[in-house]
N, C-alpha and C positions, 0 to 999 in steps of 0.2 A: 301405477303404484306411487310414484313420485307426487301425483295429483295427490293421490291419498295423503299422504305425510303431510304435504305443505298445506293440506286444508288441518289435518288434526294442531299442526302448530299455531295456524292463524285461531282457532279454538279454543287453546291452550293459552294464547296470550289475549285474545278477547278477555277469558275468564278470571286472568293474571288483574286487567286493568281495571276490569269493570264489576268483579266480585271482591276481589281481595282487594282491593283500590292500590296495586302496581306493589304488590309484596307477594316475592317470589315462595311458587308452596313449596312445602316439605314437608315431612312425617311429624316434626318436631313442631311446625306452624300450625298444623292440624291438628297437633296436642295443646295446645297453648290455648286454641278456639275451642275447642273439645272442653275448657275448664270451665273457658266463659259461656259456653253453652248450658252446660249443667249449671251452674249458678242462676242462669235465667229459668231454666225446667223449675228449679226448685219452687220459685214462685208460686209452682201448682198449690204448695202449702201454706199459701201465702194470708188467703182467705179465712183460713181451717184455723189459725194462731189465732187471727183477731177475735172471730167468733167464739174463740176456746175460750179466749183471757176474759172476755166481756158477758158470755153466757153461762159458760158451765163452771168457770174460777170467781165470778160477780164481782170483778175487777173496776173500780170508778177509773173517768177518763183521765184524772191524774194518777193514776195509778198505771195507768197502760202507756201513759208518757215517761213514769219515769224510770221503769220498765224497761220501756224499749231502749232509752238511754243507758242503761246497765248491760242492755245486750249489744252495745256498740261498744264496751271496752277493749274487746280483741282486736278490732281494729285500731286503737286509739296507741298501742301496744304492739305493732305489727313489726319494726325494728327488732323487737326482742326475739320471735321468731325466727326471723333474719341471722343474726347472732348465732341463737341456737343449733340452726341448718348447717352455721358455717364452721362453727368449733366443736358439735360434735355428731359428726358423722356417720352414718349406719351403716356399716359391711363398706366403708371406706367411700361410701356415696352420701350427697350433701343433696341432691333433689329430690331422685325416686322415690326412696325409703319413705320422703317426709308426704308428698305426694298419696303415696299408699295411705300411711298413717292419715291421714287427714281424711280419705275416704272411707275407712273404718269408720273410724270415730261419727261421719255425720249419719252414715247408718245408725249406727248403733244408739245416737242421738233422739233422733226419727223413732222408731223405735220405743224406746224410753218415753218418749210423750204421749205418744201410743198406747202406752200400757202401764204404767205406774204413776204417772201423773197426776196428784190430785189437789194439789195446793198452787199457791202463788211463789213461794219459795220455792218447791221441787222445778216449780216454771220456769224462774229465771235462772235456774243452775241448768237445767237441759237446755235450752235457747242460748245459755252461753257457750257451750259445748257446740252447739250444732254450728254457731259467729265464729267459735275460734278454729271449726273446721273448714270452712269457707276463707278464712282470712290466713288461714299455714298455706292452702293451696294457692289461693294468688301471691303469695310471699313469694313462692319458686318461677309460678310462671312469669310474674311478673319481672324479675327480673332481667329472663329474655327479652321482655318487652322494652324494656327502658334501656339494656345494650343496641335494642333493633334500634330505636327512635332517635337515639342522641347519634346515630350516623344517617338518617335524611338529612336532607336537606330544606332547607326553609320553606322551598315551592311544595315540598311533601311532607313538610309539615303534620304531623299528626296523622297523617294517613292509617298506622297503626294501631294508634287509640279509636281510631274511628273506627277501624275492620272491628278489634276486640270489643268494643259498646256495641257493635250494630248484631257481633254473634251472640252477645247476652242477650240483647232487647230480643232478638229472633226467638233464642229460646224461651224469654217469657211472650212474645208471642204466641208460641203452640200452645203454652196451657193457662194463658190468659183468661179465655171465655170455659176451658174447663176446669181452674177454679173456683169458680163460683156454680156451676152446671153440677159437679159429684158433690158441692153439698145440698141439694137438693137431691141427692139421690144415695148420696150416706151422710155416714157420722163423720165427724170431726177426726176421729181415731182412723179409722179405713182411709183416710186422706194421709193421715200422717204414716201409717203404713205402706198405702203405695210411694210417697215421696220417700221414703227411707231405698227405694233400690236406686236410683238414681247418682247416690256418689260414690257407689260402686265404677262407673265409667270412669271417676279419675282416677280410679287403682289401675283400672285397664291399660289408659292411656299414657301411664307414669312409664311405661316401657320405651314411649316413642320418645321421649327427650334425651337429646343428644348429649352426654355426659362419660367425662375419663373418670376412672376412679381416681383417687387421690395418692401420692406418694406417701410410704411408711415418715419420714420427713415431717411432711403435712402433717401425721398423727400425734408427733408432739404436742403435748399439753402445754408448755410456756411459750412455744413458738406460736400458736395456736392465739394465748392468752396474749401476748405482743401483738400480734396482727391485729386483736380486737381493740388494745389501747392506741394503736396507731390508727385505727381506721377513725375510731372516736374523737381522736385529738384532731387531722384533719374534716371530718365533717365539723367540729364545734368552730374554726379555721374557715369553713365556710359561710357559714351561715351568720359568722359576726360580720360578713360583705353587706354592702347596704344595698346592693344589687338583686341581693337575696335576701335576706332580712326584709325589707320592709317591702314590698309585694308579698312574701309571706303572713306580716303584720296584717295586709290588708284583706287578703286571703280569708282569714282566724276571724279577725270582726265582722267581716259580713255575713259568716256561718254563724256564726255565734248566738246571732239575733232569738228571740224566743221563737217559736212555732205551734201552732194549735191543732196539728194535727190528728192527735186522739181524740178531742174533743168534738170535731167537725166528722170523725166517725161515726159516732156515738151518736149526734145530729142528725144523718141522712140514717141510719140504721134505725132509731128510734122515733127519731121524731118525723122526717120522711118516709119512716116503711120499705127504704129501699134492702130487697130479697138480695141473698148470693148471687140468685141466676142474676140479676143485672147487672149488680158490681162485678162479677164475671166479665159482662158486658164493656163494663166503664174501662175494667184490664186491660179488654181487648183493644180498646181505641187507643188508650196511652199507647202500647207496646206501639200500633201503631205509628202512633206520632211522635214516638221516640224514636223510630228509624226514619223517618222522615227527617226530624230532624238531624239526624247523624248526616245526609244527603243533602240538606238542606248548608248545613257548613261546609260538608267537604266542599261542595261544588260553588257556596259564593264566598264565604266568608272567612274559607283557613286562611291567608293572607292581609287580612283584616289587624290593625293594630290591636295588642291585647289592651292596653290604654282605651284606646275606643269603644274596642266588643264589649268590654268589661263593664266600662263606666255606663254603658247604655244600657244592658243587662239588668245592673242594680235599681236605675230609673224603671226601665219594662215589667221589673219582675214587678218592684211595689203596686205599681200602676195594674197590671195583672190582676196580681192578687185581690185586689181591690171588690173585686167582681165577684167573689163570694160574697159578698154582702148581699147582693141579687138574691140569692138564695135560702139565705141566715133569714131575710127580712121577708122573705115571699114576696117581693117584688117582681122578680119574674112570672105568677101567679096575676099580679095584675097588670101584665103585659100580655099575659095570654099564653104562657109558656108554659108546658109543663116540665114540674122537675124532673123527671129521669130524661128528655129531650135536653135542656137548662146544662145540665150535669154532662151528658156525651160532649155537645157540643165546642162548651168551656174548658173539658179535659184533654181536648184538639189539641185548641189552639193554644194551651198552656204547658201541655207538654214538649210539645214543638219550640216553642221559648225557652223553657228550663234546659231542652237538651241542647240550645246554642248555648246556651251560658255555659253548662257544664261543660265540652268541650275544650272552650278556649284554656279552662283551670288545668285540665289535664296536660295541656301544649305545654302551657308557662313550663307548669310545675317539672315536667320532663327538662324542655332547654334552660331553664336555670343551673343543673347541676355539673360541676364540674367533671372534666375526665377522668375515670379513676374510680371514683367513689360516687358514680350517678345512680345507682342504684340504691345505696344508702342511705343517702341523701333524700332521694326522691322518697323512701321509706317516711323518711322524718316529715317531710313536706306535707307529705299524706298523712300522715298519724296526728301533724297539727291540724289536719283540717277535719277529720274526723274526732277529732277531740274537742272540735267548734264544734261539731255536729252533736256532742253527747251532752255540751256543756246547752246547745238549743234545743233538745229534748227537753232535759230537767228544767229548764229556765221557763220553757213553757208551760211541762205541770205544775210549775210551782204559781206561773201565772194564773192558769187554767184553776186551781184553788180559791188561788185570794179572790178569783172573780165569781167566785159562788157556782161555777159552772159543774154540773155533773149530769149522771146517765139521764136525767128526768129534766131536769131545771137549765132552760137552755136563754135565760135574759138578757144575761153580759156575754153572749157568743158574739155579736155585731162588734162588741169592745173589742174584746180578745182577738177578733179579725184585722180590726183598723188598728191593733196597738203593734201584733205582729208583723202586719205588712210595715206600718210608716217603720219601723225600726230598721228597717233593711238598709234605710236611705241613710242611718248615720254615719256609714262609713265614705258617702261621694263625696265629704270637700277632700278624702285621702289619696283619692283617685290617680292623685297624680304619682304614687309611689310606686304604679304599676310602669313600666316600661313600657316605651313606645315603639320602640323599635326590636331587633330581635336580640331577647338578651345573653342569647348565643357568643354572642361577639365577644360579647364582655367577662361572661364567662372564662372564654380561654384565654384572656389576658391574665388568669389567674390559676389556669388551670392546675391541679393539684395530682400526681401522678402516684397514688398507692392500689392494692387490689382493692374490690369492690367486694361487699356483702351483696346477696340476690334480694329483693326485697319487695315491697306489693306496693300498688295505690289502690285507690278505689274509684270504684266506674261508676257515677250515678248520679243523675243531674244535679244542679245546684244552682238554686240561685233562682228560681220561681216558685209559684205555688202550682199545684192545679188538680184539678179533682180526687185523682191519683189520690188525693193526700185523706181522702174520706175514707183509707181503707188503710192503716198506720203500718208502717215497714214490718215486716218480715225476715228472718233469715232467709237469705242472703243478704237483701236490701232494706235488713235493720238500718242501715246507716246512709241510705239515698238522703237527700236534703229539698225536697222541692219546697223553695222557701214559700211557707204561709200558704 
């Protein structure tokens, strides 16, 4: 019997080290992974949006760019949420309630596109709905997160942004290849119908998070409104730190850059011929090589200076990126390649890139914020870089314009490719704003001691391009950034 025990513990801590990467489980871990799991499923619908916007709405690719920039403002806004959760609370609870609420809503979102949907406008009112139901719920969970993270330690670094990325990529794993597979076998609308049950599981799971209700005290309205001018006045306290400020600074620039990614849809859809079933395909390999990548940092490069990782990232991605032109130009064609081969192959080993990059941003962004108020903070951190994100959607449709580019006329795409990528590079002589060492340190030399809002980031690579990008974000991952 004893044999028995001591084997199921050595089992229990195998799985401890080597699934959860050394984060002890619980009910409330399981719900936290549970969110980012669903956020990944959703992707099933991922496919069903583009097609939507492009075929049955005759949406131009500036048009779906800047679109999708509109459906990134709930995250750009996610502080507010925050806020909200925390001053006014449901049956005296600040998480569950909101948790529920937000899996309603992406039903009912789902749904709605499903069945009333028949303009460009009614488009991006539901697609916001469905962003800001995805962005209330990592508001809550993430909050855990970022209390869990800012108590590792340097050598463990990130370990929890890693578990939470590698369960969303998981999840868009499972319905990677059958996003593109059920639209060859329905409509557009029967996809967004089956995706509508889906965020049903975070109402489920909104029971397992560990939460006291709050004191009649707490209920006060100006104590309430106090805590929020306090919390405000030190995060603004923060972030005039030059510690934090300007890695933040360099953060915002490098997102910011334009990006052509509706366009480059629009390219391999029409102009290549590529069907759902194979962009299904293309899904499957990113998800892939997105978890790879997550495997790929934990195990060589979490300990890697962010100065370093960083600065080589911004060089990699351009240089990357670069290699659509292969494609744009059909020069792979006269190497003998074919595209949908061209296309798997590139979205490997570019996904694999984008998700080292994205990583390291997630570390910084966490150990920058001080005690107290890291969840807030890290809010804000997030919100500017997501607001890079919205400002490089619109920056590229409006690119994607002036360069004559549309669903038919595909000339200046080679442009639009080499003007996006080399822009990535303007922010390396900055490079040096990013901290070299861990800026942990520095941090609690200033630490600032009030209660903390719960607040969100966002999980989705940054800072490459790669094929992926032939099929333009989606709720959930309206607001991924593979640059170019």
């Amino acid at each position: 019997m004893s044999a028995t025990f001591s084997g199921l513990r050595q089992i229990k801590k195998t799985f401890t080290q080597t699934v959860l990467f050394g984060n002890k489980p619980s009910a409330e871990l399981f719900a936290i992974l549970s969110v980012y799991f669903v956020q990944g499923i959703l992707g099933l619908a991922r496919l069903a949006v583009s097609f939507f916007l492009k075929d049955d709405l005759g949406l131009t690719p500036a048009q779906m760019g800047a679109l999708t920039g509109i459906a990134a403002i709930p995250w750009v806004v996610k502080p507010i949420f925050g806020l909200i959760s925390d001053g006014l609370p449901i049956f005296s609870y600040r998480r569950r309630p909101y948790l529920v609420i937000s899996g309603l809503l992406g039903s009912l979102s789902w749904v709605l596109l499903a069945t009333v949907v028949d303009s460009a406008w009614l488009a991006t009112v539901t697609l916001l709905l469905t962003s800001i139901s995805v962005a209330i719920s990592d508001v809550i969970v993430d909050s855990l997160v970022v209390e869990r993270a800012r108590k590792e330690s340097l050598s463990q670094a990130g370990s929890l942004q890693s578990l939470t990325w590698g369960v969303s990529a998981f999840g868009g794993l499972i319905t990677a290849y059958l996003s593109g597979w059920l639209l060859e076998k329905f409509s557009n609308e029967t996809v967004f119908e089956i995706t509508a049950i889906f965020p049903f599981i975070v109402c489920l799971v909104a029971w397992f998070i560990s939460e006291e209700p709050i004191s009649k005290d707490e209920l006060i309205s100006q104590q309430n409104q106090s805590l929020v001018k306090q919390q405000i006045k030190q995060v603004w306290q923060a972030i005039k730190q030059k510690s934090i400020l300007l890695p933040t600074a360099f953060l915002f620039l490098w997102q910011a850059t334009p990006n052509g990614d509706s366009a480059f849809f629009y390219f391999a859809t029409n102009e290549l011929g590529f069907e759902p079933e194979f962009l299904g395909r293309v899904r499957l390999v990113t998800s892939v090589a997105a978890l790879l990548g997550v495997l790929v940092y934990q195990k060589f490069l979490k300990n890697v200076s962010f100065r370093n990782i960083l600065g080589w990232s911004v060089v990699v991605s351009s240089v990357l990126g670069m290699t659509t032109l292969i494609l744009v130009t059909h020069t792979n064609r006269l190497l003998g390649i074919d595209d949908h081969w061209f296309s798997l192959g590139d979205s490997l080993i570019l996904t694999v890139a984008g998700q080292i990059a994205f990583l390291p941003i997630l570390v910084l962004s966490a150990r920058l914020c001080p005690k107290g108020i890291e969840a807030t903070l890290f809010a804000l951190l997030m919100s500017i870089t997501n607001l890079a994100n919205l400002l490089s959607h619109e920056l590229g449709a409006l690119l994607t314009h002036w360069l004559g580019v549309t669903e038919t006329n595909f000339n200046n795409l080679w442009l639009l490719v080499i003007i996006t990528n080399l822009s990535t590079l303007l922010p390396l002589p900055l490079v040096k704003w990013l901290p070299n060492n861990d800026p942990q340190t520095q941090v609690e030399e200033k630490e600032i001691n009030v209660n903390h809002t719960g607040e969100a980031y966002e999980k989705h690579p940054l800072g490459t391009v790669s094929n992926d990008d032939i099929i333009p974000e989606v709720i959930p991952e309206f607001v991924i950034h593979n640059k170019k």
